[in-house]
C-alpha positions in Angstrom: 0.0 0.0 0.0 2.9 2.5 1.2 4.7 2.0 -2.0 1.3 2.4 -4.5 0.7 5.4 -3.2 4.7 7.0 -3.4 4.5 5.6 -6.5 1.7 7.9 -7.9 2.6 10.8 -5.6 6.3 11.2 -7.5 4.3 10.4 -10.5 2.0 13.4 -10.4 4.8 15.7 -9.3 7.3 14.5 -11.8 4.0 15.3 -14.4 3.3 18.6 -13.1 7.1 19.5 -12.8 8.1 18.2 -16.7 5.1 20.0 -17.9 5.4 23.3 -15.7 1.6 23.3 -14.7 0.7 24.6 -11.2 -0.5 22.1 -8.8 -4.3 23.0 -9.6 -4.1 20.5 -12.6 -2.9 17.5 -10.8 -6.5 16.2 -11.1 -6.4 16.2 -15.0 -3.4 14.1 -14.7 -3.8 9.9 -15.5 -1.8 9.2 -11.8 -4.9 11.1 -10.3 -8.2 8.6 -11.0 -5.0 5.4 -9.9 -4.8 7.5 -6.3 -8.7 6.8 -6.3 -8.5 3.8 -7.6 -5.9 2.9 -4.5 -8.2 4.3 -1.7 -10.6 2.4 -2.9 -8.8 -1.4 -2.8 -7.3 0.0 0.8 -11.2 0.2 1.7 -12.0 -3.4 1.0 -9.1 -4.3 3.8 -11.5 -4.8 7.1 -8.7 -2.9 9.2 -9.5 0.2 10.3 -6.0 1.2 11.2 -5.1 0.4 7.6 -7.1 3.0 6.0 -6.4 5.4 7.8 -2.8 4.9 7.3 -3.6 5.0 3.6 -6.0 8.0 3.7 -3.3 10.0 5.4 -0.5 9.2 3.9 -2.5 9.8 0.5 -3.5 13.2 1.3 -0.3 14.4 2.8 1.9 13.1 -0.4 -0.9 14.9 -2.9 -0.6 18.3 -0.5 3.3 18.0 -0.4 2.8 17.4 -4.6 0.9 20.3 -5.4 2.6 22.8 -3.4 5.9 21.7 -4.7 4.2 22.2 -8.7 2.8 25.6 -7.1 6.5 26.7 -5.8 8.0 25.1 -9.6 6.0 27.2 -11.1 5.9 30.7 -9.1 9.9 30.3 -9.5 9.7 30.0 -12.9 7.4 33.2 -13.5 9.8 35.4 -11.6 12.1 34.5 -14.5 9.8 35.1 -17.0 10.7 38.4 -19.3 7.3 40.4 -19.5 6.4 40.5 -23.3 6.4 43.6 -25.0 3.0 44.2 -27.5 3.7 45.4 -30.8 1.8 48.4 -31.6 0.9 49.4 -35.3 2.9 52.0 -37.0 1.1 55.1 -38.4 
């Protein structure tokens, strides 16, 4: 369980961080509908203790991934030259 859900968490940030989107898109991302899909095996398991484990360590990885996609791409926009609008000549 522990190593399904690491494996999509550094597989939405390592999406979001090649593409350069901001952590608000991690939903539209494939990895996303496996994190449901995950909960939802870890609910069929009759221990309680279990999915909670799951549930939190699922939330805390997809917080940690979007606010390290959020960071990526606030850095990157400081960088970013402003662009300049042609106007027509007259």
């Amino acid at each position: 369980m522990t190593i399904d859900i690491l494996a999509i968490g550094l597989s939405l940030t390592g999406d979001l961080v090649e593409a350069g989107l901001p952590g608000r898109f991690a939903a539209a991302l494939p990895a996303a509908v496996a994190a449901l899909l995950v909960l939802a095996i870890g609910s069929l398991r009759l221990r309680p203790a279990v999915q909670i484990y799951s549930l939190a360590l699922m939330l805390t990885l997809l917080g940690d991934t979007v606010n390290v996609a959020n960071r990526l791409a606030q850095a990157t926009k400081i960088h970013d030259m402003p662009r300049s609008s042609p106007r027509p000549i007259r």
